[in-house]
C-alpha positions as a printed NumPy array, in Angstrom:
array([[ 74.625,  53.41 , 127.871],
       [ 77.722,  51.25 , 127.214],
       [ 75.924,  48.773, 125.217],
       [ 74.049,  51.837, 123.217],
       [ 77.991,  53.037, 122.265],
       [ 78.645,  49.411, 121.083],
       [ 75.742,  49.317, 119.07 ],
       [ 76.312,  52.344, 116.809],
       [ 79.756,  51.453, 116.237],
       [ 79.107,  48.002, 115.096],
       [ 76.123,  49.684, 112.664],
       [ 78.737,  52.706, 111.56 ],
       [ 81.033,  49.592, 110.632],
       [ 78.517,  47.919, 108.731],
       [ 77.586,  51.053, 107.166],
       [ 81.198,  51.511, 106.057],
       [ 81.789,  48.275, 105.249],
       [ 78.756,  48.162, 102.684],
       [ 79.835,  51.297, 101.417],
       [ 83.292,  50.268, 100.562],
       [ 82.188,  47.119,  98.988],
       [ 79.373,  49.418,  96.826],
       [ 82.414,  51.364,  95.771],
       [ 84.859,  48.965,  95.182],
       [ 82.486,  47.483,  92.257],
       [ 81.401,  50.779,  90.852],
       [ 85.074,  51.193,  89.985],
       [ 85.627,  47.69 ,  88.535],
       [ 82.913,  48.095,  86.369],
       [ 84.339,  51.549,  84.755],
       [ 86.527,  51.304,  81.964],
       [ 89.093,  53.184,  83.947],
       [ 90.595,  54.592,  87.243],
       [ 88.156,  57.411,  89.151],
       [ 90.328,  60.288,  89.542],
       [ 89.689,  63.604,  91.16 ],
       [ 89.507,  65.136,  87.541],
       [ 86.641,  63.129,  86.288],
       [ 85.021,  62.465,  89.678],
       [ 82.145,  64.983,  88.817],
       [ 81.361,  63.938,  85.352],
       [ 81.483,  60.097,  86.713],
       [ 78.746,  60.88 ,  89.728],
       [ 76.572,  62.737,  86.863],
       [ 76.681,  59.242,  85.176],
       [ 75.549,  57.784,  87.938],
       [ 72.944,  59.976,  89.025],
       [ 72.002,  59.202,  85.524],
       [ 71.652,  55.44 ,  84.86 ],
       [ 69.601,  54.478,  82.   ],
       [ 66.21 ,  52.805,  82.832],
       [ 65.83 ,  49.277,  83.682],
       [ 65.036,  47.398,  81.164],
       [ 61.563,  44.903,  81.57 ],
       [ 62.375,  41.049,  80.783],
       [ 60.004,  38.479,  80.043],
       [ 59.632,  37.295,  83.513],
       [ 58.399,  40.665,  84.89 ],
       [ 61.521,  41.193,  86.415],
       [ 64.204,  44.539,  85.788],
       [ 67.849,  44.85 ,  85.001],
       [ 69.802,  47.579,  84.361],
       [ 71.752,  47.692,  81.171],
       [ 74.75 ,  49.291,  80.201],
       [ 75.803,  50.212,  76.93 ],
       [ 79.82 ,  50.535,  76.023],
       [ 80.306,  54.166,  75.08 ],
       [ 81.26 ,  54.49 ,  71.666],
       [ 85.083,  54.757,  70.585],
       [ 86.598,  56.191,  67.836],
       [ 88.427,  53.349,  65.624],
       [ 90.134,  54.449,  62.408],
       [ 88.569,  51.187,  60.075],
       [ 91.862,  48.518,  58.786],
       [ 91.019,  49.508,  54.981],
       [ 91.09 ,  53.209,  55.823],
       [ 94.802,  52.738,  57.508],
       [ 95.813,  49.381,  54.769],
       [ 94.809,  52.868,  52.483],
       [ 96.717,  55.822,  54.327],
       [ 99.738,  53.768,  54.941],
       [100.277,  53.099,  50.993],
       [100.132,  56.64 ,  50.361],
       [102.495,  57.818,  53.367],
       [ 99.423,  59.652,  54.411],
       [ 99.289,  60.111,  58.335],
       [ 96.188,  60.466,  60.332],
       [ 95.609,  60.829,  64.168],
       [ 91.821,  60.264,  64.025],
       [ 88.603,  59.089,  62.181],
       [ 87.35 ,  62.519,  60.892],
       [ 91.361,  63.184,  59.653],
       [ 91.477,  59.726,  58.039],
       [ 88.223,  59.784,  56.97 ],
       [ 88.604,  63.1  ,  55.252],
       [ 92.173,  62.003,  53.78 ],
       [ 91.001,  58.78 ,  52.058],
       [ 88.065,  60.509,  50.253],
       [ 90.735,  63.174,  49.087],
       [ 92.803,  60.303,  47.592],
       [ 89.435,  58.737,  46.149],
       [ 88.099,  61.631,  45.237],
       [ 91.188,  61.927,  42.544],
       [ 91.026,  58.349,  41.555],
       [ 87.012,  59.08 ,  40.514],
       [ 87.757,  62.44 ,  38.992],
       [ 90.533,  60.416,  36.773],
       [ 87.529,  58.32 ,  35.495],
       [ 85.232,  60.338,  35.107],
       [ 87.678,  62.197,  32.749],
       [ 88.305,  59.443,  30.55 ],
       [ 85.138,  58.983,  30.006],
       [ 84.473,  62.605,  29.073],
       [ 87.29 ,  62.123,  27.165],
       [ 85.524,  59.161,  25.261],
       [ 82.25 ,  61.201,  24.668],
       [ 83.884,  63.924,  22.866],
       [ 86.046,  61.785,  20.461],
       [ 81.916,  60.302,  20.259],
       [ 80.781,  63.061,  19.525],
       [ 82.012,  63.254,  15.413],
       [ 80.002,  60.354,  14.691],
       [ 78.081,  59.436,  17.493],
       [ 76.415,  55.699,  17.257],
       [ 73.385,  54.752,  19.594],
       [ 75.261,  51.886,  21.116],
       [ 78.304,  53.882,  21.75 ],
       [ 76.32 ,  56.263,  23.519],
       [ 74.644,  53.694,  25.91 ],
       [ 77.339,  52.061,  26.759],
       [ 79.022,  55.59 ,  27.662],
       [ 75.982,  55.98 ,  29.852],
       [ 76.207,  52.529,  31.327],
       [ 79.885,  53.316,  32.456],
       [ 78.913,  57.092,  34.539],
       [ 76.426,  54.808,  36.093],
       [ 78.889,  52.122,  37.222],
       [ 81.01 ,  54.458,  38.092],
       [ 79.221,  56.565,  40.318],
       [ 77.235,  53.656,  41.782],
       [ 80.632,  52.473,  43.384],
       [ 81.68 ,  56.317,  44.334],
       [ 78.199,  56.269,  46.195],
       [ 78.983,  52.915,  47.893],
       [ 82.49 ,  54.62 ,  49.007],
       [ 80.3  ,  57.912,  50.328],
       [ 77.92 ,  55.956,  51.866],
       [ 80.278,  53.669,  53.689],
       [ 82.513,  56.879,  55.004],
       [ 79.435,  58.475,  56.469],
       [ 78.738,  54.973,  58.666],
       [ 81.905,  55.226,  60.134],
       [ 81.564,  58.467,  60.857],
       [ 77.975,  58.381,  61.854],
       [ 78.496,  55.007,  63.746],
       [ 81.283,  56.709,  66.134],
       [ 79.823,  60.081,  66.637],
       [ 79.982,  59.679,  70.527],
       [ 83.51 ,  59.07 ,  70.268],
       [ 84.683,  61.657,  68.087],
       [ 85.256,  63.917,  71.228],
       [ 85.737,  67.755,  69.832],
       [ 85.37 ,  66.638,  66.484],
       [ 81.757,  65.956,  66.534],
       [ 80.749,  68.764,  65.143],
       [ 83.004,  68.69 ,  62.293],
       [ 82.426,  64.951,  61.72 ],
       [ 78.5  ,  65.978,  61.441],
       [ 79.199,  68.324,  59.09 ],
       [ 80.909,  66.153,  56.637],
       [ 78.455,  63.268,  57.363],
       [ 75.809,  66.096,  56.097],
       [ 78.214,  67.24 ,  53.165],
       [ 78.568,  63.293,  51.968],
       [ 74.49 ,  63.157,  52.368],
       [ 74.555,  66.282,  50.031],
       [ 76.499,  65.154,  47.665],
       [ 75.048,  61.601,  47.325],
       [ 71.361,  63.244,  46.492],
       [ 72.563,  65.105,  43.595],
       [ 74.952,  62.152,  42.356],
       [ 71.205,  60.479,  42.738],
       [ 69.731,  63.5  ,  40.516],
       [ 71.91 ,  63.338,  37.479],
       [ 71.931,  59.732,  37.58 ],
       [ 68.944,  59.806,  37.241],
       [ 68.712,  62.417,  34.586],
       [ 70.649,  60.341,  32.643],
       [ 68.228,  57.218,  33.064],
       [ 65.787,  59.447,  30.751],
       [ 67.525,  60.401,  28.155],
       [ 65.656,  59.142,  25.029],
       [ 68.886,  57.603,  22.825],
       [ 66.705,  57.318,  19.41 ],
       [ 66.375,  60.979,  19.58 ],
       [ 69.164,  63.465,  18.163],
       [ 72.445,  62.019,  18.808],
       [ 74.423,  64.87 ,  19.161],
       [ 71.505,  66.111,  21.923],
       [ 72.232,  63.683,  22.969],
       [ 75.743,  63.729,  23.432],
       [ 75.49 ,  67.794,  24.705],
       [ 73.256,  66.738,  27.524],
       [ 76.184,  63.541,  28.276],
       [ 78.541,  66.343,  28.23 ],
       [ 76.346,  68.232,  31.143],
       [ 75.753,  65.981,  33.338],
       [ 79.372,  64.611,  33.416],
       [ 80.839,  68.217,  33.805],
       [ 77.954,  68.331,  36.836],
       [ 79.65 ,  65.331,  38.306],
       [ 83.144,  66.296,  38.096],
       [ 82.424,  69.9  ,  39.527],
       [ 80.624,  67.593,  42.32 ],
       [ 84.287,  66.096,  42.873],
       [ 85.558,  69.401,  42.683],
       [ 83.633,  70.831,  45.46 ],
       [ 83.732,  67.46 ,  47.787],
       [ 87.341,  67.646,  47.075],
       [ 87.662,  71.066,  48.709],
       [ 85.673,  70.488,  51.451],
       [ 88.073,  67.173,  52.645],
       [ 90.429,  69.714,  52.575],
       [ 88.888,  72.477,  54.142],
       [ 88.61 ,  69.375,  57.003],
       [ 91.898,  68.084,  57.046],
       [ 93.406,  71.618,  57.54 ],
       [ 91.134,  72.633,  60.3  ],
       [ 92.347,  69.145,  62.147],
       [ 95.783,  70.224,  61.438],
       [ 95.694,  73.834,  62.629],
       [ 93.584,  72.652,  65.519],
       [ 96.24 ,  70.447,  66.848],
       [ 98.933,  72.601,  65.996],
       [100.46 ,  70.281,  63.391],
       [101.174,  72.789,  60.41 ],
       [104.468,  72.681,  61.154],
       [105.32 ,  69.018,  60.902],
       [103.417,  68.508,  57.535],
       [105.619,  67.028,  54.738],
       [106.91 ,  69.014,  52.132],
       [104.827,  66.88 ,  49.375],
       [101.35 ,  67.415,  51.364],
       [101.724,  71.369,  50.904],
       [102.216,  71.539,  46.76 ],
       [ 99.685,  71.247,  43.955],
       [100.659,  68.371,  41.695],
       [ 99.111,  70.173,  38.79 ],
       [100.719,  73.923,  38.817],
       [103.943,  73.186,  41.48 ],
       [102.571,  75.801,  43.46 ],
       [101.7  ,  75.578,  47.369],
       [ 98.252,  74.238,  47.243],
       [ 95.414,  74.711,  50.144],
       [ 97.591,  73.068,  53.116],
       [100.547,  74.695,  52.266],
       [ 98.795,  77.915,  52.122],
       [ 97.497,  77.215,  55.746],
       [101.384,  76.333,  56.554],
       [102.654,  79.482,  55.205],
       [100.585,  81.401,  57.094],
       [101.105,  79.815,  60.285],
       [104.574,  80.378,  59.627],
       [104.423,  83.837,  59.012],
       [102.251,  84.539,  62.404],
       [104.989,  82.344,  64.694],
       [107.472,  84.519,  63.371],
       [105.533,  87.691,  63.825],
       [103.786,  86.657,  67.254],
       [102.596,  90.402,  68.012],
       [101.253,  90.853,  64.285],
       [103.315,  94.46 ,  63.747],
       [104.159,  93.393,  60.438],
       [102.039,  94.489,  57.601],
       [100.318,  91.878,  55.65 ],
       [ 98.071,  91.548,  51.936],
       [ 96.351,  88.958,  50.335],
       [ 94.27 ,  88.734,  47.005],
       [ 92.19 ,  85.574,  45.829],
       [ 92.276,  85.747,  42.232],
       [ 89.967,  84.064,  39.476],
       [ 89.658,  83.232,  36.107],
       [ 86.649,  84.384,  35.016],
       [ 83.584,  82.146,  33.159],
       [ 86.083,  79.327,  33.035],
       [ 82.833,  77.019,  33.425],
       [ 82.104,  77.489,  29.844],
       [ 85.564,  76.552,  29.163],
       [ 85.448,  73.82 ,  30.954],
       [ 82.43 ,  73.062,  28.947],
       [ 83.682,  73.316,  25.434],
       [ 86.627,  72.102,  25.767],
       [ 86.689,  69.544,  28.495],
       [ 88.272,  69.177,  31.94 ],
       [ 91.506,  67.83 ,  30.784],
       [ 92.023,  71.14 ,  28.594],
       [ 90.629,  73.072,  31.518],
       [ 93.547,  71.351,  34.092],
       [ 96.258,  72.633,  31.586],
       [ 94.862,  76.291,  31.12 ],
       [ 94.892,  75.853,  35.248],
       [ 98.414,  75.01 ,  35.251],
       [ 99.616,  77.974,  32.724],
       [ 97.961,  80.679,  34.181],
       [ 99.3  ,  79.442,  37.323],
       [102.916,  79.17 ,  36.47 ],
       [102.199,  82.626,  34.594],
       [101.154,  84.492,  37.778],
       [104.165,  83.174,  39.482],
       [106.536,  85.093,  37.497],
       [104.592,  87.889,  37.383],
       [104.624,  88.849,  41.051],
       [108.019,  87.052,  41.699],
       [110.267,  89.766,  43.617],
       [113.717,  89.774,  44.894],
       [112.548,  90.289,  48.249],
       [110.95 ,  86.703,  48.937],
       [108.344,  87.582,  50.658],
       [105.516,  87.098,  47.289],
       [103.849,  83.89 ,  46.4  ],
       [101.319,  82.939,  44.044],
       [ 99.658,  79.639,  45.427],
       [ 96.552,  77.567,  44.242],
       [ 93.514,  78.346,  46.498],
       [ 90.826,  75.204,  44.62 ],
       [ 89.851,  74.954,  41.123],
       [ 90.66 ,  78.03 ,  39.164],
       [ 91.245,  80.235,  42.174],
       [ 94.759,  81.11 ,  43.321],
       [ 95.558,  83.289,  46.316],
       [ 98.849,  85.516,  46.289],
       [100.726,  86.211,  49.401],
       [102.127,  90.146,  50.57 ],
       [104.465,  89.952,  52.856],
       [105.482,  93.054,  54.4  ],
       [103.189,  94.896,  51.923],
       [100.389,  96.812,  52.419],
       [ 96.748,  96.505,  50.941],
       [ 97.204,  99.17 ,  48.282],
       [100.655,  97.977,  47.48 ],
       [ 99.295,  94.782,  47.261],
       [ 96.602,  95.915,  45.259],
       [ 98.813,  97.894,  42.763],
       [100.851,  94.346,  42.021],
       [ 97.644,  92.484,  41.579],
       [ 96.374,  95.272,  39.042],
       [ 99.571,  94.714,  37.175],
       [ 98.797,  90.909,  36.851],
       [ 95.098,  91.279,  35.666],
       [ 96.505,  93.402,  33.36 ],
       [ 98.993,  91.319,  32.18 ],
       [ 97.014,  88.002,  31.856],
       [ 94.484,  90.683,  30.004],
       [ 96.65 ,  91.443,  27.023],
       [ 98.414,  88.017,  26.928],
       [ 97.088,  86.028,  24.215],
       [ 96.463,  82.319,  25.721],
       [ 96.454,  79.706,  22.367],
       [ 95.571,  76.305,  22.458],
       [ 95.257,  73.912,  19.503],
       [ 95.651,  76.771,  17.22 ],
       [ 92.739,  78.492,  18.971],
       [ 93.226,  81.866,  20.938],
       [ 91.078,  81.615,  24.326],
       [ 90.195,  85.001,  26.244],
       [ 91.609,  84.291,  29.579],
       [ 90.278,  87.067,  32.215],
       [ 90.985,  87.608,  35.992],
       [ 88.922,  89.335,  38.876],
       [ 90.384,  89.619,  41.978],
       [ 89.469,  90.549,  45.628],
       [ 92.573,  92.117,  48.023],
       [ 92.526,  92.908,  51.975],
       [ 94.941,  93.329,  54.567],
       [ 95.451,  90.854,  57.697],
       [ 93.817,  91.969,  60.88 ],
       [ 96.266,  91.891,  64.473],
       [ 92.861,  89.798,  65.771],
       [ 92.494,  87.662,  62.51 ],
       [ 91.688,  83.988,  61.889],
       [ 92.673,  82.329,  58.39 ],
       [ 88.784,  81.679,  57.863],
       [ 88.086,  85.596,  58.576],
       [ 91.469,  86.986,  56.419],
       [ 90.149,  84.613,  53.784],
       [ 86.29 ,  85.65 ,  53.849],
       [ 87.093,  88.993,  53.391],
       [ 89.541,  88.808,  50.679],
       [ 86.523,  85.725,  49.287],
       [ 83.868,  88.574,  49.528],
       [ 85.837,  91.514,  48.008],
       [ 86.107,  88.554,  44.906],
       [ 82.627,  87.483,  44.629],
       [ 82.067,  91.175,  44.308],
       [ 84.024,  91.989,  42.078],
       [ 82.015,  89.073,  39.691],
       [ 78.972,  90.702,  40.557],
       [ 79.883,  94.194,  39.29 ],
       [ 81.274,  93.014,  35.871],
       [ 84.306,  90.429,  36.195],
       [ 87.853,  91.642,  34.869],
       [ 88.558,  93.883,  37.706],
       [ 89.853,  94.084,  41.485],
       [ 87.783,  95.217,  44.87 ],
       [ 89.801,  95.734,  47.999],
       [ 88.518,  95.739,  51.611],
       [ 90.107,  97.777,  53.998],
       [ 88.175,  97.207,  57.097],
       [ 84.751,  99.067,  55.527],
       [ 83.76 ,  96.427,  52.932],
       [ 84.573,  95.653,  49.323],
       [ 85.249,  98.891,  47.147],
       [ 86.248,  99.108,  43.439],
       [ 89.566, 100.213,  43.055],
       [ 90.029, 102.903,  39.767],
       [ 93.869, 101.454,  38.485],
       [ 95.873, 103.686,  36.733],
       [ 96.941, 101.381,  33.553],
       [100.281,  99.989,  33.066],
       [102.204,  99.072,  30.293],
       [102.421,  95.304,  29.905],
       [103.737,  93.379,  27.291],
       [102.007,  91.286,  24.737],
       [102.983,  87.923,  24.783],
       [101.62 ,  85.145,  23.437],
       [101.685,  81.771,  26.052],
       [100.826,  78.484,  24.164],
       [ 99.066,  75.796,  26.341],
       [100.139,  72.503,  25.298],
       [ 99.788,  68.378,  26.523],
       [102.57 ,  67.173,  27.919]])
């Protein structure tokens, strides 16, 4: 009986010894300390292990493979760091150093437009190619920039943690974009040169407008990304002054919309204060961008911006006019209601309406439409903006030059009483 007891003792001890031994190399081989926290997900990776892998000698091994990590490339930070641009991640930095391309290409592209249409007068055959020559250079090095942003991205998708989803999403937005780069390109490789010139030079004009509204819309969409990192980690508040205002009209841009929002809701943390917004546009300003180029179509931007400003500019500071993307500005109620907010908006479409816009001795007929809500106790900035985005698109579908509010029911036309408004004459001129 003794020697029985002795016996299962010494085999516990072996037992325990092995067992310690098995353990202590299970934890050298992890990247980091086993901790209480993570103790479940790190047994479910070991009850997991991938298969073993068959070598040549009919024998097995198991291999590991480093999880991925998320590394923000040297260029992308050698990039960032010229710019005083800050970035806590790959998707942030990724997103950032397209924005800052996305300008440099769009300033190009521009010139080159620019070129075309002095072209156009007396348009040669060579001058024509060799315009055609220089989209394509272009744009073949803007794809090579896409291309390499989605590999880093797509290359550390393990890694990107709760941005994964977001990081797929712009991997999928730079796979959009590069296919219809690849289109007009493309379209641009058949154009027949010995045909009519000045065809010619109308279908030039096309497909570089399709371009640059292509750098438009990538443009908004870094950031659309870049805000929702910054909201998501609560950063709004630390975001330099120079991040949050439009270069082109002064006026708050996109993040410093998101900034002055955040600011209002920290100030009113139970949401008992009333507030409107309306998302304002100028109406067909496509075709204006068409016939008169995107250079023209940046300063009728930055007038009609600076114009709206003073319009609903109160004493009570508590009104902004700020630049949404593109031609679309958003103004900002505070403490005002959705009809008040409406009434003031009415008075600007109205305004811009009977204001004569000139440019080059040319009068342009500069319209608004405009959608208006009121900010929910329960809202999100993506929900307070898709309703106000909705009430908009509406009002373009029913007939442009005119506002639609939503006051919890959907987008209704609103019947304005008319006010008086000035003429005035505002002359848009190259600085």
């Amino acid at each position: 009986m003794f020697l029985l007891l002795i016996l299962m003792i010494a085999a516990n001890l072996l037992i325990g010894f092995c067992a310690a031994v098995r353990v202590r190399q299970l934890i050298q081989n992890q990247p980091a300390i086993v901790t209480i926290e993570n103790a479940e997900i790190f047994l479910s990776e070991l009850d997991n292990e991938p298969p073993p892998v068959s070598r040549t000698d009919g024998s097995s091994s198991t291999q590991k493979l480093p999880p991925p990590e998320e590394v923000i490339p040297y260029e992308y930070l050698a990039v960032l760091q010229a710019e005083s641009v800050e970035a806590n991640g790959l998707v942030e930095a990724t997103a950032q150093v397209l924005r800052l391309e996305i300008g440099r290409y769009r300033a190009r592209m521009i010139e080159i437009e620019n070129k075309l249409r002095e072209t156009w007068y007396q348009p040669t055959e060579d001058a024509l190619h060799d315009i055609a020559d220089e989209v394509d250079m272009v744009n073949v090095d803007w794809l090579d920039k896409q291309a390499e942003a989605a590999q880093h991205l797509d290359g550390s998708q393990g890694g990107l943690g709760s941005y994964s989803d977001v990081g797929r999403r712009l991997c999928d937005t730079l796979f959009e974009q590069t296919a219809q780069i690849e289109t007009t390109l493309s379209n641009l490789q058949q154009l027949d040169f010995e045909d009519n010139l000045s065809d010619t030079c109308r279908k030039l004009i096309l497909e570089i407008g399709r371009l640059i509204d292509l750098a438009h819309d990538l443009r908004d969409k870094m950031t659309e990304t870049i805000v929702t990192v910054l909201r998501a980690e609560k950063r709004l508040a630390t975001i330099d002054h120079g991040m949050k205002v439009d270069a082109l009209t002064g006026l708050y841009n996109r993040t410093g919309i998101e900034c002055k929002l955040f600011e209002w809701w920290r100030d009113d943390i139970r949401r008992e204060r009333a507030l409107s917004i309306a998302i304002v546009d100028i109406d067909a300003f496509r075709r204006l961008n068409e016939r008169l180029g995107t250079e023209v179509g940046d300063l009728i931007i930055a007038s009609v911006g600076k114009y709206i400003s003073e319009l609903i500019r109160t004493n009570r500071g508590f009104e902004f006019a700020m630049r949404l993307e593109g031609q679309r500005f958003l103004l900002f109620f505070g403490d005002v209601g959705p009809r008040g907010a409406t009434s003031a908006v009415e008075r600007v479409r109205q305004t811009i309406n009977g204001t004569a816009f000139e440019f080059d001795g040319e009068e342009l007929d500069l319209r608004l439409s405009a959608g208006v809500t009121e900010a929910k106790p329960n809202d999100t900035v993506p929900k307070l903006f898709s309703r106000a985005m909705t009430a908009l698109r509406t009002a373009k579908k029913n007939g442009r030059n005119r506002t639609f509010i939503d006051e919890g029911s959907g987008p209704q036309p609103i019947d304005p009483p008319e006010y008086s408004v000035r003429a005035k004459v505002v002359h848009i001129t190259q600085h």
